[in-house]
C-alpha positions in Angstrom: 20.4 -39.6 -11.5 18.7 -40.0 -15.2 19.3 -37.4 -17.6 16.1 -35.2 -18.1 14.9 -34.4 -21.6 16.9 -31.7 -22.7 16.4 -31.4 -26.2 12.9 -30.0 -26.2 12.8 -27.3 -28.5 10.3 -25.2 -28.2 8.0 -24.7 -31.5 7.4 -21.5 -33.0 5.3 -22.5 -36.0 1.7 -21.4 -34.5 0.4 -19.5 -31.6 0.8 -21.9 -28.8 4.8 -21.9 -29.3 4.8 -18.1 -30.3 3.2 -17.9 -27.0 5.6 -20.2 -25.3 8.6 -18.5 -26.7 7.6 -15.3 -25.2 7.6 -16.5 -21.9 10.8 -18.1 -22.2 12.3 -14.8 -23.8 10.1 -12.6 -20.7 12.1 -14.4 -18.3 15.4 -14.1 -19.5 14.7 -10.8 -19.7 14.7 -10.9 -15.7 18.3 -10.2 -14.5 17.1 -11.3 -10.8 16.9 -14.7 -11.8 20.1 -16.3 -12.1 20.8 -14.7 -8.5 17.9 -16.1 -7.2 18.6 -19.5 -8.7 22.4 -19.1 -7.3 20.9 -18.5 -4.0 18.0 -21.3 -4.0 21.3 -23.9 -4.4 23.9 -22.2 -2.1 21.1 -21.9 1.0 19.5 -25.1 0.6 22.7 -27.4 -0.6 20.1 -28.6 -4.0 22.1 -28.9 -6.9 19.4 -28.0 -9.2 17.3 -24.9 -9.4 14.7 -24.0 -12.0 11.9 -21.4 -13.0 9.4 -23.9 -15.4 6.6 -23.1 -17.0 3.6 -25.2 -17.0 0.4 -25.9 -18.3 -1.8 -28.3 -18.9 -0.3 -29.7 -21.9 3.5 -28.4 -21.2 6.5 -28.0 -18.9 9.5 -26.1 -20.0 12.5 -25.0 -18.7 12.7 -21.0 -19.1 15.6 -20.7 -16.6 18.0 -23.4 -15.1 20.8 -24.0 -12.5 22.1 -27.1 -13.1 25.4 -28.5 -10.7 24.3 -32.2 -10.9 24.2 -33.0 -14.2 20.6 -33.1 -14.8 20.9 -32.3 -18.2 18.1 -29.8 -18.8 18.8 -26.9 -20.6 16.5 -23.4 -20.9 13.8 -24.2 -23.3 14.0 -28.5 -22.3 10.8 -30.1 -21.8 9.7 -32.2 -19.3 6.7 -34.9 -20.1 4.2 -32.6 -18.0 2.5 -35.7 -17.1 5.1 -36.8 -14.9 6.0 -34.0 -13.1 5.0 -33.0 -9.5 4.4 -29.4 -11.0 1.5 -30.7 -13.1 -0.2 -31.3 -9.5 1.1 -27.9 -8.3 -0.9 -26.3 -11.5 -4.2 -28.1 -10.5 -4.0 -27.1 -6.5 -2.1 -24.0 -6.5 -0.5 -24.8 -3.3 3.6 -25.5 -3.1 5.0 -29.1 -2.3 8.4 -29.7 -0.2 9.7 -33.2 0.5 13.0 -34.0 3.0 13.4 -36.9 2.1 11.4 -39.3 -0.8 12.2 -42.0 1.0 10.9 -41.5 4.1 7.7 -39.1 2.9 4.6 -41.1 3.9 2.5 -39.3 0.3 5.6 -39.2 -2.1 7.7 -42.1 -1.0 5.8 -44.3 -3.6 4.7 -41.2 -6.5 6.1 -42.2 -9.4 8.2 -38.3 -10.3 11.2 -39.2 -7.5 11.2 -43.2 -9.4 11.5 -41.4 -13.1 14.2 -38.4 -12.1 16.0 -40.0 -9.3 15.8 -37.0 -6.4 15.3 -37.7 -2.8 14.5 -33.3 -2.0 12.1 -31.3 -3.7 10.5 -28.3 -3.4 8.3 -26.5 -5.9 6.6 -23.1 -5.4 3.8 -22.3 -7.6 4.6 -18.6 -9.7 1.2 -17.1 -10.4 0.7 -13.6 -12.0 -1.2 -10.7 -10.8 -4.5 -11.8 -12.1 -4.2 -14.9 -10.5 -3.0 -16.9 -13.7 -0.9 -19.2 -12.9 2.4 -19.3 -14.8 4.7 -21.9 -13.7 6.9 -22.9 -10.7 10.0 -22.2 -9.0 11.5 -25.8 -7.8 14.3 -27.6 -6.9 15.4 -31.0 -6.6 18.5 -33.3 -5.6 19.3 -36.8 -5.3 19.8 -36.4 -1.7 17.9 -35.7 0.9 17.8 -31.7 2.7 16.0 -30.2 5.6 13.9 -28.2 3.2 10.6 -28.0 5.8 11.1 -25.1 7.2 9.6 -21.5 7.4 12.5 -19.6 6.2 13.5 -21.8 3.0 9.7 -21.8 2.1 9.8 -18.2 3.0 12.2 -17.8 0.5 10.8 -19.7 -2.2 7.4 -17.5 -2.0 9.6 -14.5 -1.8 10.8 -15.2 -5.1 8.0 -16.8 -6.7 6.4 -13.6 -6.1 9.5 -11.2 -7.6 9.3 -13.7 -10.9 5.6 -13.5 -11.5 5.6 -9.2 -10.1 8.6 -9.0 -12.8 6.5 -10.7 -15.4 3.5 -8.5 -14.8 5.6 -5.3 -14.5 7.1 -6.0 -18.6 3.3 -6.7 -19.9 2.7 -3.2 -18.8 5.4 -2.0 -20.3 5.0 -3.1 -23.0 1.3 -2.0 -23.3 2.7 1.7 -22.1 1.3 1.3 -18.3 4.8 1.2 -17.0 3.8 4.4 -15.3 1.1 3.1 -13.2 3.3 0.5 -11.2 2.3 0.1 -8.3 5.1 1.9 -5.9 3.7 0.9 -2.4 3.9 -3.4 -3.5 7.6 -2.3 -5.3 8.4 -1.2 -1.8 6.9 -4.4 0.2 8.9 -6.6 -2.3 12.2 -5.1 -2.0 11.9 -5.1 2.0 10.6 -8.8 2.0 13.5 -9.1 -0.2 15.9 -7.0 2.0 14.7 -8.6 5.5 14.9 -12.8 3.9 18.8 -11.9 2.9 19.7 -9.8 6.0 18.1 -11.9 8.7 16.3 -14.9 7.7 19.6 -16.5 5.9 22.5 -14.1 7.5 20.8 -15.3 11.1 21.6 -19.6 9.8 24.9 -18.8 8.5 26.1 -17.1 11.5 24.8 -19.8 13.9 27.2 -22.4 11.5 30.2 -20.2 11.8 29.7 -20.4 15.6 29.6 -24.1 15.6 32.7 -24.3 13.0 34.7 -22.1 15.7 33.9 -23.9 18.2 34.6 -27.2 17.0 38.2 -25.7 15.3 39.1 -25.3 19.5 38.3 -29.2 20.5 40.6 -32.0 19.0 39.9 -32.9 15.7 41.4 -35.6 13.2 43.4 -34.2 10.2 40.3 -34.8 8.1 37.8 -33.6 10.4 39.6 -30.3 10.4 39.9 -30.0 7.0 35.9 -30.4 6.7 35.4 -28.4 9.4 37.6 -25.4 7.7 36.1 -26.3 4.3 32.5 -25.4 5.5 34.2 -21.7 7.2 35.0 -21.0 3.7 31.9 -22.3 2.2 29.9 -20.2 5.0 32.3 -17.1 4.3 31.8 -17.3 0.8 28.0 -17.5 1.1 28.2 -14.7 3.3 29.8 -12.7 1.3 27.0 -13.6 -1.5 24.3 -12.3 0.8 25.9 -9.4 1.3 26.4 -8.4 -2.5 22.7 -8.9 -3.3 21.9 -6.8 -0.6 23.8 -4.2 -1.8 22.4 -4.9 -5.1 19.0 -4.9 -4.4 19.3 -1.5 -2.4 21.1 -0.1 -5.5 18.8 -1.0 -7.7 15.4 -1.2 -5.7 16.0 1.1 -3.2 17.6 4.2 -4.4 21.1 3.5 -3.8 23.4 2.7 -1.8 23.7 4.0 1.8 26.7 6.2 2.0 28.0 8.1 5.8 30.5 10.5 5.0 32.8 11.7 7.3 37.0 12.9 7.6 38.1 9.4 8.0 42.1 10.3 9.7 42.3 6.5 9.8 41.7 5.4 6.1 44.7 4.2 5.1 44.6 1.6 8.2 41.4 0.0 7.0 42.8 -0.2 3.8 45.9 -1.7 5.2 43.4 -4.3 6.6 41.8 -5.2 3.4 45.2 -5.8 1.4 45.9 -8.1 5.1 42.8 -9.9 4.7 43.3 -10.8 0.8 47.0 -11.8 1.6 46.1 -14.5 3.8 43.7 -15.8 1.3 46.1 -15.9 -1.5 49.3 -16.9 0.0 50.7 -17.6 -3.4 50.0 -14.0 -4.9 52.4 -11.1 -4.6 50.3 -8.0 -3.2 52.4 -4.9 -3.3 50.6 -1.4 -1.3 51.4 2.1 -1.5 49.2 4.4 0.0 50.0 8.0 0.9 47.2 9.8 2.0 48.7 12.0 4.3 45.3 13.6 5.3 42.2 12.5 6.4 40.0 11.6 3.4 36.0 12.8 3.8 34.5 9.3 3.3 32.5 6.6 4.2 35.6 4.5 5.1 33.7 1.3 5.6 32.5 1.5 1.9 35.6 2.6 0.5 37.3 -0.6 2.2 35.1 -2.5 0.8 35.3 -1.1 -3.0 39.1 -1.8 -2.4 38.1 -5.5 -1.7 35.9 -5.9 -4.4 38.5 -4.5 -6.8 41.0 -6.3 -5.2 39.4 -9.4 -5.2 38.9 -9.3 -9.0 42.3 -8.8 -10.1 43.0 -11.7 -7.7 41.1 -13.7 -9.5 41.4 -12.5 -13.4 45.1 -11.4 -13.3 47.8 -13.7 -14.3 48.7 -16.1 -11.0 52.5 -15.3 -12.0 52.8 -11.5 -11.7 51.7 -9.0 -8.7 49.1 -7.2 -7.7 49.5 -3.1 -7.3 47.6 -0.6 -4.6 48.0 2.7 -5.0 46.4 5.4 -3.1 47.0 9.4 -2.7 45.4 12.1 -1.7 45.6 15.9 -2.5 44.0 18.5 -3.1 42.2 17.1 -5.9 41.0 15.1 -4.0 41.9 11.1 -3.5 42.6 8.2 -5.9 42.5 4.7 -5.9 44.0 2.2 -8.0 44.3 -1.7 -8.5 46.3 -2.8 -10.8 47.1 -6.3 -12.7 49.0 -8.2 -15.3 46.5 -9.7 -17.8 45.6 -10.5 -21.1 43.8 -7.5 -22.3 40.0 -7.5 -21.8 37.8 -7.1 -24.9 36.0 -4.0 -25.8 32.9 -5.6 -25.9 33.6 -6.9 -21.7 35.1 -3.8 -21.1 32.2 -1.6 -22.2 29.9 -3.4 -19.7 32.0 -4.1 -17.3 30.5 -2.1 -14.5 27.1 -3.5 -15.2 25.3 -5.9 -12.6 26.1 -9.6 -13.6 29.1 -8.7 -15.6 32.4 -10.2 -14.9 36.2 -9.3 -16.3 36.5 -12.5 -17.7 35.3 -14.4 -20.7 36.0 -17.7 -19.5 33.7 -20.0 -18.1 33.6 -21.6 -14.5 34.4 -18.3 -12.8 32.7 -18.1 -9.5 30.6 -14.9 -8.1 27.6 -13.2 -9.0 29.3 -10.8 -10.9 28.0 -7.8 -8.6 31.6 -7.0 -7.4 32.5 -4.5 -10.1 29.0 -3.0 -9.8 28.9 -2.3 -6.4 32.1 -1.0 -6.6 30.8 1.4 -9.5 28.0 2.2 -7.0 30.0 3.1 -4.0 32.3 5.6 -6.7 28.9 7.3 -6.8 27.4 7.6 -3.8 30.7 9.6 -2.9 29.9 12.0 -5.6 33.3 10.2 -7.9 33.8 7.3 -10.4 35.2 4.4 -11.2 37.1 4.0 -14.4 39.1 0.8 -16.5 41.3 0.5 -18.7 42.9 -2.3 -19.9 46.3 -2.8 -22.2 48.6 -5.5 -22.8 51.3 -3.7 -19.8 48.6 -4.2 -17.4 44.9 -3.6 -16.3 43.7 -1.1 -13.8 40.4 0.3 -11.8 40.9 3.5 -10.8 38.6 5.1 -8.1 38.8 9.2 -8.2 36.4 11.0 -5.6 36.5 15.0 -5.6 37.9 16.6 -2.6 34.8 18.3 -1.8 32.3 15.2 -3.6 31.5 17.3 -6.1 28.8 14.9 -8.3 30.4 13.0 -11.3 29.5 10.1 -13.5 29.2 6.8 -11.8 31.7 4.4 -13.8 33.8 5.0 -17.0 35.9 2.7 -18.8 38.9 3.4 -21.5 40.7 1.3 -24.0 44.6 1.8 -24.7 47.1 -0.3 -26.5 
C-alpha cells in the first residue's frame, strides 16, 4: 500500500491555519476517540481508522489509528482532491465499499488506484448547526463485509458523539456549558450503551459458537491453531466491549451499577479469578492468600472483577521472572485487597494518574488495552463506598483495595510513592 502524505504540517501563520489548528487541538481534546478508533479496527478487521477534517480546499488528519503502515500521522494532509471524503463533503451522505474490486461505481475511481485499499467506509461528522466538519473513515488493502446495518450503525453512532463532543467544548468555551442539552446526552449514551452491549456483543458471541464447535470436529494442527487464535482474538475483543461499557456508564451514566449483598462465598469467586489468570499465563508464578473468614457485604461479581483487572496488570507490567501476590482479609475494619508485583518503580508522573481513564502502568510502547483496567477498578472501589490506592517502590508494586465494613463513603482512588 503507498505511503500517504504524512508530513503535512498544518500552518499557523494566518486564520485559515489558526483555524485549522483548533480543530485538530478540539479533537484531541476528545478522550472517546482513540477508543472509538480502537474499536472501528478490532470490529471491522480495517487496519486504519481516522477522524479527518475536510473542506473544500483541505483534508487533515486530526486523529489516526494506523496498523498498516499507512504512514499518516495527526495533522498529515491528504491532497483533498483525491480523496473519496471530498465527495462525502459535497453530498453529505456516507460511502462503504466491500470490495474495490468488485464495486460496480468505485472499482474504476481513481482514490483505491492512488492509496491502494480494497475496503472503505467514510461517515460524514457534521456539527449541530448542520456544518459539516469532517469524516470518520476507514480503509484497508483487503477486502471486509463492511455493508451492513450494524457496522454503519456504528460508524453514525460515533460520527455523532465526535461532532456532539465538538459542539459540547464551543459552549464551553463561550460559558453555555450549562445549557447542554440532558435529554440528547441521554439518547447518545444509550445508543452508545445498546451498539456495544448487543449490536457487537450479539456477532462475537455467534463466532465463539462456531470456534467451539469446530474445536469438537477433527482439525489439522494448523487449522486448530487458527481456530484457537480467533477464541482469543474474540475473548480479547470481548473483553474490550465490556470495559467501554463500563466506562461509558461511569462516566455518562452516573456510575457504575453496584448490588451489594453478604457474599459467604467470596473468596471462591476470587479463587476463580486467580484459576482463570493461571491458565492464561502458564509461565507466571501466582501465589493466593485469602482469609476472609466471614462473609464480605459486596457486590461479589464486581469485586472479582476489580481482582482481574488488577491482576491482569501486574501480569502484564511486572517482571516475567518473579511472582505475583493475592492477599485478602477481612475484619472488623472491614476487608482488603491486594495485588502485588516485582517491577521497576513506576514514575511519579504515571503514578499520579494512574487511575485515570486511558492511563496505563507502563511507559513503554506496544502495550495492548485500552487503558480502562485501572479505572474501572478505581470505580468499583467507589461504588462500594472504599478506594483503591498504589504504591510503587523498588521491593515491589502494589494496588490495594480497602472497603469499610459497613461502606462507609471514601475517596475513590489514592496513590503513594515510597523508596
Amino acid at each position: 500500500m503507498p505511503n500517504a502524505v504524512a508530513d503535512g504540517a498544518l500552518a499557523d501563520d494566518d486564520a485559515g491555519g489558526d483555524r485549522f489548528s483548533r480543530d485538530l487541538a478540539a479533537i484531541a481534546r476528545i478522550d472517546a476517540i482513540p477508543t472509538m478508533l480502537e474499536v472501528v479496527c478490532r470490529t471491522t478487521g480495517m487496519g486504519f481508522a481516522a477522524v479527518a477534517r475536510v473542506t473544500e480546499e483541505r483534508w487533515i488528519a486530526c486523529a489516526v489509528r494506523d496498523e498498516i503502515a499507512f504512514g499518516l500521522q495527526p495533522g498529515g494532509e491528504l491532497p483533498v482532491e483525491t480523496t473519496i471524503c471530498d465527495e462525502i463533503r459535497g453530498s453529505g451522505r456516507y460511502v462503504v465499499i466491500d470490495h474495490v474490486a468488485e464495486d460496480g461505481i468505485f472499482c474504476d475511481h481513481r482514490t483505491p488506484k492512488i492509496y491502494g485499499f480494497q475496503s472503505y467506509l467514510s461517515m460524514p461528522v457534521f456539527r449541530r448547526n448542520g456544518e459539516f466538519f469532517g469524516t470518520l473513515c476507514a480503509i484497508d488493502p483487503r477486502p471486509a463485509r463492511l455493508d451492513k446495518p450494524e457496522t454503519i450503525g456504528m460508524f453514525k453512532l460515533f460520527a455523532d458523539l465526535i461532532g456532539f463532543h465538538l459542539d459540547a467544548m464551543d459552549r464551553m468555551e463561550s460559558g453555555e456549558a450549562a445549557l447542554l442539552d440532558e435529554r440528547r446526552t441521554g439518547e447518545l449514551r444509550d445508543q452508545f450503551i445498546a451498539v456495544l452491549g448487543h449490536d457487537l456483543r450479539n456477532p462475537l458471541a455467534s463466532i465463539d459458537a462456531g470456534m467451539r464447535l469446530l474445536r469438537k470436529t477433527p482439525l489439522s494442527a494448523p487449522a486448530a491453531e487458527v481456530v484457537a487464535h480467533v477464541q482469543k482474538s474474540t475473548a480479547r475483543m470481548a473483553g474490550l466491549i465490556d470495559d467501554v461499557l463500563d466506562f461509558a456508564r461511569g462516566r455518562l451514566g452516573g456510575g457504575l451499577p453496584c448490588a451489594r449483598r453478604a457474599e459467604p462465598g467470596l473468596d471462591a469467586l476470587l479463587d476463580q479469578v486467580v484459576a482463570e489468570l493461571r491458565s492464561a499465563w502458564p509461565d507466571r508464578i501466582i501465589q493466593c492468600d485469602l482469609a476472609l473468614g466471614r462473609p464480605v457485604h459486596c457486590d461479589g461479581a464486581r469485586v472479582a472483577q476489580l481482582l482481574s483487572n488488577l491482576l491482569a496488570n501486574a501480569l502484564t507490567h511486572g517482571d516475567p521472572a518473579g511472582p505475583v501476590r493475592v492477599r485478602g482479609r477481612c475484619g472488623e475494619d472491614g476487608f482488603e485487597l491486594s495485588v502485588s508485583n516485582l517491577c521497576e518503580p513506576i514514575p511519579p508522573e504515571i503514578l499520579a494518574r494512574l487511575f485515570q481513564p486511558f492511563a496505563r502502568a507502563s511507559a513503554k510502547p506496544g502495550r495492548q488495552g485500552l487503558g480502562l483496567g485501572l479505572y474501572i477498578a478505581s470505580e468499583i472501589a467507589r461504588a462500594h463506598g472504599g478506594r483503591l490506592e498504589a504504591t510503587s517502590a523498588r521491593e515491589e508494586t502494589r494496588f490495594t483495595f480497602r472497603m469499610p465494613a459497613h461502606g462507609m463513603p471514601a475517596t475513590g482512588a489514592e496513590t503513594a510513592v515510597s523508596g
